[in-house]
N, C-alpha and C positions, 0 to 999 in steps of 0.2 A: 504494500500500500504506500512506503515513501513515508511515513511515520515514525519517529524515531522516540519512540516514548521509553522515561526511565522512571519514571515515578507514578503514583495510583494518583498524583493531581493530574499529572497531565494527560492521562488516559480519560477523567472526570471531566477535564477542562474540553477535550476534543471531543467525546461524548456529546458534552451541552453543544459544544458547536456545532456538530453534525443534525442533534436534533429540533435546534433553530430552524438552520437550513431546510428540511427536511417535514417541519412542521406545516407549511402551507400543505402540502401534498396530504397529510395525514388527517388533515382539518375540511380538506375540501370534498364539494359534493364528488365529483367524478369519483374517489375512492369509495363513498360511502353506496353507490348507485351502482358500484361493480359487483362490491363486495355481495346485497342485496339481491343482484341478478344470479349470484353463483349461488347464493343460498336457496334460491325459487327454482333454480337449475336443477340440483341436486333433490331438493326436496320433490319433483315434477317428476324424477326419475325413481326416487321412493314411491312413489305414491301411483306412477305408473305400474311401477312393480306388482304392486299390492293391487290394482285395478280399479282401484279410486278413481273416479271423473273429475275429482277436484286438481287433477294434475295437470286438466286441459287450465286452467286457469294459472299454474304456476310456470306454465309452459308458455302462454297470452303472456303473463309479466314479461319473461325474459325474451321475448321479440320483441315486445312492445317497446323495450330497453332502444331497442335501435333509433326508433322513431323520435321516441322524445328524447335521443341524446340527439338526433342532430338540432331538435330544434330548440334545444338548451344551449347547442354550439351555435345557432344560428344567433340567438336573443344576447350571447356574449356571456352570459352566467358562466359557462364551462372555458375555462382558457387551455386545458391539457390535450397534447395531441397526440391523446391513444386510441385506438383502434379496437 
């Protein structure tokens, strides 16, 4: 990594500074909306399993994902450019 840490402050000190950095990303919708889509994914695929109908609805969420991510990229809300 190009780190040359010798002591547990300065390991603490680049810590915090990594997690400044770091903190828009973990604060922001697009994290939160992924995260959310993989949880209705999997859950879609449980619940397929088992032969629940309710998995058509968890399966609508995670398309639906597409639609209203581009028009939350369209409105400027979303600034990350992932895919």
């Amino acid at each position: 990594m190009g780190h040359n840490i010798q002591s547990i402050k300065e390991a603490c000190a680049l810590a915090l500074r990594v997690w400044r950095e770091a903190s828009a990303f973990f604060f922001s919708i697009e994290l939160w909306l992924m995260v959310l889509v993989a949880m209705a994914t999997v859950g879609g695929v449980f619940l397929a399993f088992m032969g629940s109908p309710f998995s058509i609805l968890a399966f609508g969420f995670a398309i639906a994902y597409v639609g209203t991510r581009a028009v939350l990229h369209a409105k400027r809300i979303l600034h990350w450019p992932f895919i």
